[in-house]
C-alpha positions in Angstrom: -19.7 61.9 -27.8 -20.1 65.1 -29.8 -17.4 67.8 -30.8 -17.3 70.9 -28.4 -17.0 73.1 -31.7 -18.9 71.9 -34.1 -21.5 69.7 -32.2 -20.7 66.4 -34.7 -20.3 63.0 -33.3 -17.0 62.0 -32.5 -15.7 58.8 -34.2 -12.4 57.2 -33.0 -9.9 57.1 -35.9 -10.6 52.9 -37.0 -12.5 51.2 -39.8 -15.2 49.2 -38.5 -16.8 45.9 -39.8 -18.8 46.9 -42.3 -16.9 50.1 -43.5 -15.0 51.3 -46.3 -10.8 51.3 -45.6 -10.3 54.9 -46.2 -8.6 55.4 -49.7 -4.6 54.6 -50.1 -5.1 52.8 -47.0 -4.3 48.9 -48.2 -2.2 50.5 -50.5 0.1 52.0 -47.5 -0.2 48.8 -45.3 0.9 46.7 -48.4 3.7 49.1 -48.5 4.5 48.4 -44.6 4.0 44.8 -44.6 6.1 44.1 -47.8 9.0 46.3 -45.6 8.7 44.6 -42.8 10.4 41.2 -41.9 7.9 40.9 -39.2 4.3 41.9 -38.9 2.2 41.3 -35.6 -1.7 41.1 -36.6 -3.8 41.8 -33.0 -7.6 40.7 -33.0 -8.7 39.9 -36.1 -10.4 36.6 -37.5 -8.3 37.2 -40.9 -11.6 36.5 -42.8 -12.8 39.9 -43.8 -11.1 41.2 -46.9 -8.7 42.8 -47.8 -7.4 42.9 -44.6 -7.2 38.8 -44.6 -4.3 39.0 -47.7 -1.7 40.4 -44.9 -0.8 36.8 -43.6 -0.2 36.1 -47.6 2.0 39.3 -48.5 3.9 38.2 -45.5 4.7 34.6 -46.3 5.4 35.0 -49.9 8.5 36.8 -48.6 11.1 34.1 -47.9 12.3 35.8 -44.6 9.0 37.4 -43.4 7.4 36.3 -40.3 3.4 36.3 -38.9 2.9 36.7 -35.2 -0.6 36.0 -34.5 -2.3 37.1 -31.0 -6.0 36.6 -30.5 -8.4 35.3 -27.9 -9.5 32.8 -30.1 -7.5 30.2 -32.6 -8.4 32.4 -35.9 -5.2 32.9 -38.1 -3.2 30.0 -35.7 -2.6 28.0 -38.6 -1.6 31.1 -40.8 1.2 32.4 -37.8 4.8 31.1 -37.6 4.2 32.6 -33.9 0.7 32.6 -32.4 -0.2 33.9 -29.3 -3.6 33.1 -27.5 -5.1 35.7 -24.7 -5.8 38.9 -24.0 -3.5 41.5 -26.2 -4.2 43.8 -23.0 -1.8 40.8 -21.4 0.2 40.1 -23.7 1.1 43.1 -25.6 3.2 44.7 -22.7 5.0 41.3 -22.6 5.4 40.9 -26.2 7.2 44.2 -26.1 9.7 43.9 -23.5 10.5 40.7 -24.8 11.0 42.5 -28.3 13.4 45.3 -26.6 15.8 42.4 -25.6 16.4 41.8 -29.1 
């Protein structure tokens, strides 16, 4: 699609495979992962750097945790908690289960 103003082509706001992360953005998700004491990674084969050090940054913390959900078994043997299926299904489950917390 093409902006009404400008008459550019619209791009939705995510680095595809092939692209450049846009700059500070590791930095930042380093930043959240290291703060987190549980990070959920959604479709990704965890093969493509940098994104595939997450699973790492997360286990060299002693309490932080890896919840895996992908159609197929890439990053099950990475995941303390891996989910296989549609994140369309599973998502809105995942969720409600997490507000019970």
């Amino acid at each position: 699609p093409r902006c009404p103003d400008c008459g550019g082509v619209l791009k939705a706001d995510v680095t595809l495979f092939g692209e450049a992360l846009p700059v500070g953005a590791m930095r930042r998700g380093t930043a959240a992962v290291v703060a987190s004491s549980v990070v959920v990674v959604v479709g990704s084969s965890l093969e493509v750097a940098p994104a595939n050090l997450i699973p790492s940054i997360v286990k060299y913390r002693p309490f932080g945790k890896l919840v895996v959900l992908n159609l197929d078994e890439s990053g099950k043997d990475q995941a303390d908690i891996f989910l296989q299926g549609s994140a369309t299904d599973i998502l809105p489950k995942l969720v409600d289960r997490a507000k019970e917390l």
